[in-house]
Each structure stands twice: as structure tokens, then as C-alpha cells.
N, C-alpha and C positions, 0 to 999 in steps of 0.2 A: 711902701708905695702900693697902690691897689690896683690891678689890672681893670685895663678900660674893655669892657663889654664886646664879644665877641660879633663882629658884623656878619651878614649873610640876609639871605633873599628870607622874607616873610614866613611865616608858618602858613602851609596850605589848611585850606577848612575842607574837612573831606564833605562830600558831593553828599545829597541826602541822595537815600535809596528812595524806591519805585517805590509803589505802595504796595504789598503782599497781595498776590493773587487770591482769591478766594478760598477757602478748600474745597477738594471735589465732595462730590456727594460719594457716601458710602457705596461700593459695590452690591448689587441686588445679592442678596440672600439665597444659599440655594434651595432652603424649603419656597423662596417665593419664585424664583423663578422654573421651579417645580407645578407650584400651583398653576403659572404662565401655560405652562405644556400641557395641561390635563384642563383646562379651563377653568376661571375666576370662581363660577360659581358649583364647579363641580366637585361634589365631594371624593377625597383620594378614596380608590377602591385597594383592600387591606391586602399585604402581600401576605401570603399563609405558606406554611413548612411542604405541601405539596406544590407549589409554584415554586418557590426555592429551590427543591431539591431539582426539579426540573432546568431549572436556571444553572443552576452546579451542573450539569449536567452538558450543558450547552453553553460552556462561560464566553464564547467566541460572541454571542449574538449579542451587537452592541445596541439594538432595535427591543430585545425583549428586556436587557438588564436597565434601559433609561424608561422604559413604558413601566416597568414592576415596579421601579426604583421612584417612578414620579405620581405612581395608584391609579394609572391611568384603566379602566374597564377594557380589558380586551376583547372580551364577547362582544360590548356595545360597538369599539371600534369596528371589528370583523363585519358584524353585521352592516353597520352605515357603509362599508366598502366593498358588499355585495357577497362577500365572503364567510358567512354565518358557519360558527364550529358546530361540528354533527354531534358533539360529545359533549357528558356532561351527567351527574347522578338525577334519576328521574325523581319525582315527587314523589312518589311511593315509597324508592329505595328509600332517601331521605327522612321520611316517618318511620318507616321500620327500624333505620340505624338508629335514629333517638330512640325508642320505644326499647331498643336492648339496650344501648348505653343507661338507660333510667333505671332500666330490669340491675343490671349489673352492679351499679350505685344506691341502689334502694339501701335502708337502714344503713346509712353511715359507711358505705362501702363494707359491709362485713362480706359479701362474700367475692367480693374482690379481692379483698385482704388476705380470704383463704388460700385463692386459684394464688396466686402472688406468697405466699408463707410454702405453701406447696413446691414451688417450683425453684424460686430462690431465698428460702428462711432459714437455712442452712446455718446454725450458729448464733440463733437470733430466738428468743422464747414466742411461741404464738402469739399473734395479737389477738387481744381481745376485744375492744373500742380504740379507735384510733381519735385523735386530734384532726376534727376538718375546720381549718380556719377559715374565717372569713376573707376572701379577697377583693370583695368591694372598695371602686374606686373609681372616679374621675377620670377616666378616658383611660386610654390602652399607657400612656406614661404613669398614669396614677398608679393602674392597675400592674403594671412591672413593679413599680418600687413598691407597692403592698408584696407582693408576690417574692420578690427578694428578701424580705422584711421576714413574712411568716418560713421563709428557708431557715433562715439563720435563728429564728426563735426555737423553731421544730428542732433544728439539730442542737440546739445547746439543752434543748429540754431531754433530747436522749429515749426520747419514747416513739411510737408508731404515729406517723401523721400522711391523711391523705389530703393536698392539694388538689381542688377538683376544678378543672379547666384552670389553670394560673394562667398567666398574661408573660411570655418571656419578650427578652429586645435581645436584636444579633445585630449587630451592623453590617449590611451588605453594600460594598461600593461604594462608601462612603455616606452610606444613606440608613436610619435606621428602619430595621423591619420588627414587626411584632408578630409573636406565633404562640400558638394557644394549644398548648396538648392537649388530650382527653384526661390529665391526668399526671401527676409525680407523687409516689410513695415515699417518707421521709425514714430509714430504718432506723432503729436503736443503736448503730455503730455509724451512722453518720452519711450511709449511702443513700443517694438517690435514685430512684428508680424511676423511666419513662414508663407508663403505661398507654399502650395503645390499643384502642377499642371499635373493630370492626364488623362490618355486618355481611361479609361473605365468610358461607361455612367450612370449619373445619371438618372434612369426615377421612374418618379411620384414620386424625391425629393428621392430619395430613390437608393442606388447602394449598390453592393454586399457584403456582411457582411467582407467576408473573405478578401477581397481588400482595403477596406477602414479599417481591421484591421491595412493591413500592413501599409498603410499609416500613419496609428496614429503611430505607434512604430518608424517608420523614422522620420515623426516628429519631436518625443519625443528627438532622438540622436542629432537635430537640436539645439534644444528647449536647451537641455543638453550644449553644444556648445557654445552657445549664452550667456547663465548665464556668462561664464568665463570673458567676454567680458563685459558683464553688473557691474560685480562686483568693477572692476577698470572706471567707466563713471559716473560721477556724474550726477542725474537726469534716470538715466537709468531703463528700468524694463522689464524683456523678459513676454509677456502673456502667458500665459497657456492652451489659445483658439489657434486653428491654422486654415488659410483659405483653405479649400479643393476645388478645381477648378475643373469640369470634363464638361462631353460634357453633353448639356438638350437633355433627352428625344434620339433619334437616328439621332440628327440633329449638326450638328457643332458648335453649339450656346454656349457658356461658360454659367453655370451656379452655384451654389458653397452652402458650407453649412461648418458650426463650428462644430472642433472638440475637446472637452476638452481632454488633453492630460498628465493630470494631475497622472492617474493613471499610464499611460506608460513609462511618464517620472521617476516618482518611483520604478517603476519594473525594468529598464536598470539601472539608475545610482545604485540601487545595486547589480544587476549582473555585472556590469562593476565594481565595488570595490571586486569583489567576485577572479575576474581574475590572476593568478598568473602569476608573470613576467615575462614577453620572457628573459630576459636576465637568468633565475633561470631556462626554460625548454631548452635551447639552452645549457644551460651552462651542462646538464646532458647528452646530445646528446657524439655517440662516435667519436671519433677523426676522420677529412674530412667525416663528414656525409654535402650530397649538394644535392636540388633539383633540379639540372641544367638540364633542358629538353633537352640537348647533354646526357645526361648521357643514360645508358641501361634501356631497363625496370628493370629487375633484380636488379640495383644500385637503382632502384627510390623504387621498390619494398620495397626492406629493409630501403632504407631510412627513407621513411613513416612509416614501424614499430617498426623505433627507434621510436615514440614520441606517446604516449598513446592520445585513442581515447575516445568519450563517445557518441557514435553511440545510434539513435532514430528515428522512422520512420518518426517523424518531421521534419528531415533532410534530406529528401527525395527532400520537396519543398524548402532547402534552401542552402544547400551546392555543391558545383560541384563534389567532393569527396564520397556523400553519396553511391552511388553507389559499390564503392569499399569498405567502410566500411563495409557496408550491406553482401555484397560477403564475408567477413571477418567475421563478426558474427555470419552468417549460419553454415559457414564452423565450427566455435568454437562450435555450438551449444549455442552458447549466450542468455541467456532470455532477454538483454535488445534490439533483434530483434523483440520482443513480444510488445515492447511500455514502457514507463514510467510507467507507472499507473502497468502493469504488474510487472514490475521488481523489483516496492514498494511493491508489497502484496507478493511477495518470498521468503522476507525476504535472509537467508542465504544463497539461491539455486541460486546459479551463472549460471547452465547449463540445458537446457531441458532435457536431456538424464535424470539429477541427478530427477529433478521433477518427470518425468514418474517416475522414479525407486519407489522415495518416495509413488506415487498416490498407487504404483501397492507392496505396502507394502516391497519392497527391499532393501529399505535402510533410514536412515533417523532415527530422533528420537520422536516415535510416542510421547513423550509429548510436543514437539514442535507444536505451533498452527497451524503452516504453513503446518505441513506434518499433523497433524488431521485434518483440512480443507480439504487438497489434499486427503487424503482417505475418507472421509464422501463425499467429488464432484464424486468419483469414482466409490462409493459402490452406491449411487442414478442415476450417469448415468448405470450402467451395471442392475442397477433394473429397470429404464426407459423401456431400451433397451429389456430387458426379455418381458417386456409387452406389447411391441410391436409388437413382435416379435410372443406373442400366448406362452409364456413357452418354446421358443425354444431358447435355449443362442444365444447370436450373439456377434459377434467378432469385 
């Protein structure tokens, strides 16, 4: 006997669906909305290992890291904003430095190769002719990956090779930077040497603290650089030593000395990890915010103070901008117009005005150490001052 067919309500027809929303358009690009901030038709102006180490230096300033980060011209800026930087190598100095870098490089690097065998050839037979390869290429990415290219050929070839100006890429911020030594020597064991070639003198073996500072920390961003390059090269090893080339004594004559660069290169690569991203300060920027040197003063004006700064009289010898900062900080009454070191010992006190208040017992909470400090500095200068004075108050 065969069962009869199960009864029950109809099969539902499921519902048709909506029709798919469109897809969105791809999110802007940050090399393009880079281009957006510096203007359409403004060429990016080149980050180089002296602005960088500067930048390391100051990783707080979130105004200098998306301006370097996007090529924006900061001397044009400064200027269109009233604020022209006083600094800067004059056209003379400028020919002169080439005119000895050329001296120093003439025939093939030989007697670069000396000053450099001299100071660190230690274990390695003199060189005779070195290997200088061609680094010709198609833009500053061409010219990295030539530059990478002739690394790895020079070290597997095992002989002396000088790289003259290579093209290196660091990634700062999530942004790449290209930087151009004077220079990398490739040794017969695999090391690479920074060379940097400058035009203030060395006399009696000896040059100015403050310039051969900055030379180690550009270095260092070199040195930095070069690891990336080393890490993919088998046999490879960047040194730690770097050769410093300057003029002997007040005479044209190249002469040179090692500088270990070990602590600077320490000091940058964690300020450079310290840096937060241009695409994360760009991306808080308001809607058509541009630094386009067309634009008004007043349009650049605000521009600039959409993007927070971390101004310091350090800044003075490194930024094109410090100038307007500076104008910026006074006007706030700002303590970190005062220095670093001041703006640590403040503690809570953001503003001069708030300080005096505090010194002169107005405000503040005297069991805070910062404002018992500030009144104990205040009550001994005004007692100083009495006694100086013969018991006559002075103001």
C-alpha cells in the first residue's frame, strides 16, 4: 500500500534581493593625497639625510614630519608666511664644497681610497683601482634599485669598489625618503663604508665640534639606510666607522678622520620608529587643507595651524619654519619658547604668564613641587635684589 503524499502549506519562493549597491570608489592614495597637500602641480621637494636627522631629532613635530613626509618646500612656505629662514649654505660656500669633493674624487677616487686604506684598511691589501659603477637611472627609484644592484655585485666580486653619490630609500613614517651620500666604499671583506665629504676645515686634526656633530647624525641616517640593503646581500656588513673628509689645516689638501657612529645611529633609528604616520596626520587634517605656494598667506597661514607643532630653540639651526613657530609660541606665551630642558622642569605649566602667576603666589598649588620651587626662586631673588639694593626694594 503506498502512502498518500504528505499535506502542508505551499513552498515559499524566497523574496528576490535588492540589487547590490554599487562599489565604493577606491580610497585616495597617499602618494595622491600627498600630492593634494603640496599642491597638483608642485614638484615634491627631496627629503635629504640632513633634514631627516633633524626630523629624528624632533620626532614630536607632527607639522615638520607630514611637510617632509609630503616634499612640501619649506623655505617657499616660510617665505609666502612672512617668516623667511636666516640660514642656509651661501653660493660660494656651495662651489667651494663641490670644487673639493671633485679635488677628492678626481682619477677614480684614488686618493680617497688612500685617506680611507689609511685610517680603516686594516686587514685588507691596498687598493689600487677601484670598481666605480655606473649608477644611472630613471628617477631617484630607479636610481635606489641600480644602487642596491651595484651593492650586491661589488660584494660578491670581493674587490674594492667606490659608489659615488648612490641614490639610497629609508622609509620614514610610512613614507619613502631618498638620500644621496657623498659616497660608499665597498671593501674586499664585504664591509661598507659611509664616506662623507665636507668643506669646513680640519686644523691640527681637529674641526668644530658642533659640525662634525652634524655630520655623524647624517651619517648615522646613511649608515641607517644601507642596513636595509645589507640585510638581503649575502656576505654583506655596513661599518659603524664612517670616513670624514675635510680640507687640512687652511689649505685645499683633503685630509680625513673616523667617526664611530654607533651611538647616532641608535639615537635616529629610535626616533624614526618614535614618528607617527603621515597618512594618520594627514588623515585628521580639514577637508582641501593645501600648502600650495599659489595659495594666500592667510590660506597657508591656517593651513600650518591645522597640524600641531613641537617648537624648540633647537630649531632654530634646523628647520626653514622655525621661525614662524617661534613667532607662534611667543605670541601663546608658550614655555617650550624657553628650551627643552625648561619645559621639563614646569612640569604642568604650559604658559609663562601661568608661571610668573604661580612664582608671584597667584595661582597654582603650593604643594606642587614646581610651584614651591617657583616661589622659594622668587622669594631668594627678591632677597638678593633687597641686598643689593642697601634695603631699598627693587622691582
Amino acid at each position: 500500500m503506498s502512502e498518500s503524499p504528505a499535506s502542508g502549506p505551499p513552498p515559499q519562493i524566497p523574496a528576490a534581493r535588492p540589487p547590490a549597491s554599487p562599489p565604493k570608489p577606491p580610497a585616495t592614495t597617499l602618494r595622491h593625497r600627498l600630492a593634494e597637500l603640496r599642491g597638483p602641480s608642485v614638484a615634491p621637494h627631496p627629503l635629504d639625510a640632513r633634514a631627516l636627522a633633524a626630523l629624528a631629532a624632533n620626532p614630536g613635530c607632527k607639522r615638520r614630519a607630514l611637510l617632509d613626509g609630503a616634499g612640501v618646500d619649506k623655505a617657499v612656505l616660510a617665505t609666502a608666511l612672512g617668516s623667511p629662514a636666516a640660514f642656509g649654505q651661501s653660493q660660494f660656500a656651495f662651489i667651494r664644497g663641490n670644487a673639493f669633493e671633485a679635488k677628492v674624487k678626481a682619477d677614480g677616487g684614488t686618493e680617497l681610497l688612500r685617506l680611507l686604506f689609511e685610517r680603516l684598511g686594516s686587514g685588507a691589501d691596498a687598493p689600487g683601482r677601484a670598481a666605480v659603477p655606473d649608477l644611472t637611472a630613471a628617477g631617484p627609484e630607479g636610481r635606489a634599485a641600480r644602487t642596491a644592484l651595484a651593492l650586491r655585485e661589488a660584494t660578491a666580486a670581493g674587490g674594492w669598489a667606490l659608489l659615488d653619490h648612490p641614490m639610497l630609500a629609508l622609509e620614514v613614517a610610512g613614507s619613502p625618503a631618498y638620500l644621496e651620500p657623498d659616497a660608499v666604499v665597498v671593501h674586499p671583506d664585504g664591509t661598507w663604508t659611509v664616506v662623507e665629504i665636507k668643506s669646513f676645515p680640519m686644523i691640527d686634526s681637529s674641526a668644530d665640534a658642533a659640525k662634525v656633530g652634524a655630520a655623524a647624525r647624517q651619517s648615522a641616517v646613511y649608515v641607517l639606510a644601507l642596513e636595509r640593503i645589507a640585510a638581503m646581500t649575502e656576505g654583506a656588513r655596513v661599518g659603524h666607522r664612517v670616513l670624514l673628509v675635510c680640507p687640512r689645516d687652511f689649505s685645499n689638501l683633503p685630509t680625513a678622520s673616523v667617526l664611530d657612529v654607533r651611538k647616532q645611529r641608535a639615537v635616529t633609528r629610535r626616533q624614526l620608529a618614535r614618528l607617527i604616520r603621515i597618512e594618520d596626520i594627514a588623515a585628521a587634517l580639514p577637508e582641501g587643507t593645501t600648502f600650495d605656494p599659489g595659495c594666500s598667506a592667510e590660506e597657508l597661514g591656517s593651513a600650518v595651524e591645522s597640524v600641531p607643532a613641537a617648537y624648540a630653540p633647537e630649531c632654530l639651526a634646523a628647520c626653514e619654519l622655525a621661525f614662524h613657530c617661534r613667532a607662534k609660541a611667543r605670541t601663546d606665551g608658550a614655555v617650550e619658547a624657553l628650551g627643552r630642558s625648561v619645559r621639563g622642569e614646569l612640569g604642568g605649566l604650559t604658559t609663562v604668564a601661568g608661571v610668573l602667576a604661580a612664582a608671584a603666589g597667584k595661582e597654582g598649588d603650593p604643594a606642587d613641587p614646581t610651584v614651591a620651587a617657583l616661589r622659594r626662586a622668587a622669594a631668594l631673588r627678591a632677597e638678593a635684589l633687597e641686598t643689593v639694593s642697601g634695603g631699598v626694594p627693587c622691582r
